[in-house]
C-alpha positions as CSV (number, residue, x, y, z in Angstrom):
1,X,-4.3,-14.2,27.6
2,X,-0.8,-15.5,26.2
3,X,0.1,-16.6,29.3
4,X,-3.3,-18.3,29.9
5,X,-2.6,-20.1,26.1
6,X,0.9,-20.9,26.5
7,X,0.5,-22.6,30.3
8,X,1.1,-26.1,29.9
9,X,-1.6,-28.7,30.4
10,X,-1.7,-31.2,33.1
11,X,-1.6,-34.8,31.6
12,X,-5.2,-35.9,30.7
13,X,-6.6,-32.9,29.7
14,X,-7.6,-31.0,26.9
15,X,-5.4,-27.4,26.4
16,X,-8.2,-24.9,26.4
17,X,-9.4,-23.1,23.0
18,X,-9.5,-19.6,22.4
19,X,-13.2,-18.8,23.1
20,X,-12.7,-20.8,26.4
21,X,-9.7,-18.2,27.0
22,X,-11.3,-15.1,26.1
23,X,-14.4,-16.0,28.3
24,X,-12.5,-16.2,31.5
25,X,-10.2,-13.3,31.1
26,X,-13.4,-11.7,30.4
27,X,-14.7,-13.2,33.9
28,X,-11.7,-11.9,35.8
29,X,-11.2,-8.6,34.5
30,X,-14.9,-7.4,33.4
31,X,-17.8,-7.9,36.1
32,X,-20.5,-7.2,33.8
33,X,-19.1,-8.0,30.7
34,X,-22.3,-8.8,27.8
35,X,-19.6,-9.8,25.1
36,X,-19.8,-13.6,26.1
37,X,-24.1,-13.5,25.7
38,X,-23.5,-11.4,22.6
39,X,-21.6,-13.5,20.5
40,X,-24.1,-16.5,21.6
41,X,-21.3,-18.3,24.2
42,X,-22.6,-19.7,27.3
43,X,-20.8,-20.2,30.5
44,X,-19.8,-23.6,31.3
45,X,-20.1,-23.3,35.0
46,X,-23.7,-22.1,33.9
47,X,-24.4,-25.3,32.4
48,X,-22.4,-28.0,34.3
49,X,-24.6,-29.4,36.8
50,X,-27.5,-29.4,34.5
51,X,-25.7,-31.7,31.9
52,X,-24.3,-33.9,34.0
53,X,-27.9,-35.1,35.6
54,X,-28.5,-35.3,31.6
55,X,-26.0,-37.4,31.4
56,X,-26.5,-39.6,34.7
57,X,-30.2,-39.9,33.4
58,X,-29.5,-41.1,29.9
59,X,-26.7,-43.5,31.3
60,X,-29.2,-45.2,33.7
61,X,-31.9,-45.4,31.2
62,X,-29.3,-46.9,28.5
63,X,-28.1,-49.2,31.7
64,X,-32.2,-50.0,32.6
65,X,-32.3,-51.2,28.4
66,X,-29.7,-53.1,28.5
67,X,-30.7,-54.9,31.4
68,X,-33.8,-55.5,29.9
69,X,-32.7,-56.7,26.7
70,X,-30.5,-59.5,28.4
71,X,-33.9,-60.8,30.3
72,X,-35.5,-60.9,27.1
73,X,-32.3,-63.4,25.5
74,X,-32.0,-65.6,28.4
75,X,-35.9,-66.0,28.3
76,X,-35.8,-66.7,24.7
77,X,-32.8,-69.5,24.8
């Protein structure tokens, strides 16, 4: 894990936090580890491809508004 903490961090990112850490030693060197679920952490990778449709579908939706709205004040001028 002190390795994993002090490894620098490519330009852009985010350094990782602790929990983030702890969770993939945890992947790597326990196979069915029930510390992460314990302690109420979920898996990213779980979770990535369900928030990001989330995301696409809120962005479209905001976009679809805003599309709208701008009908609405060239109709009204």
């Amino acid at each position: 894990m002190e390795k994993m903490k002090d490894t620098p961090v490519p330009e852009g990112e985010e350094p990782k936090s602790d929990a983030e850490i702890v969770e993939e030693v945890l992947k790597t060197e326990v196979k069915q580890s029930t510390f992460i679920r314990n302690v109420g952490l979920k898996s990213s990778s779980n979770n990535f491809g369900k928030g990001t449709a989330a995301v696409a579908d809120h962005v479209r939706d905001l976009e679809q508004k805003l599309e709208r709205s701008e009908l609405q004040a060239e109709v009204m001028q």
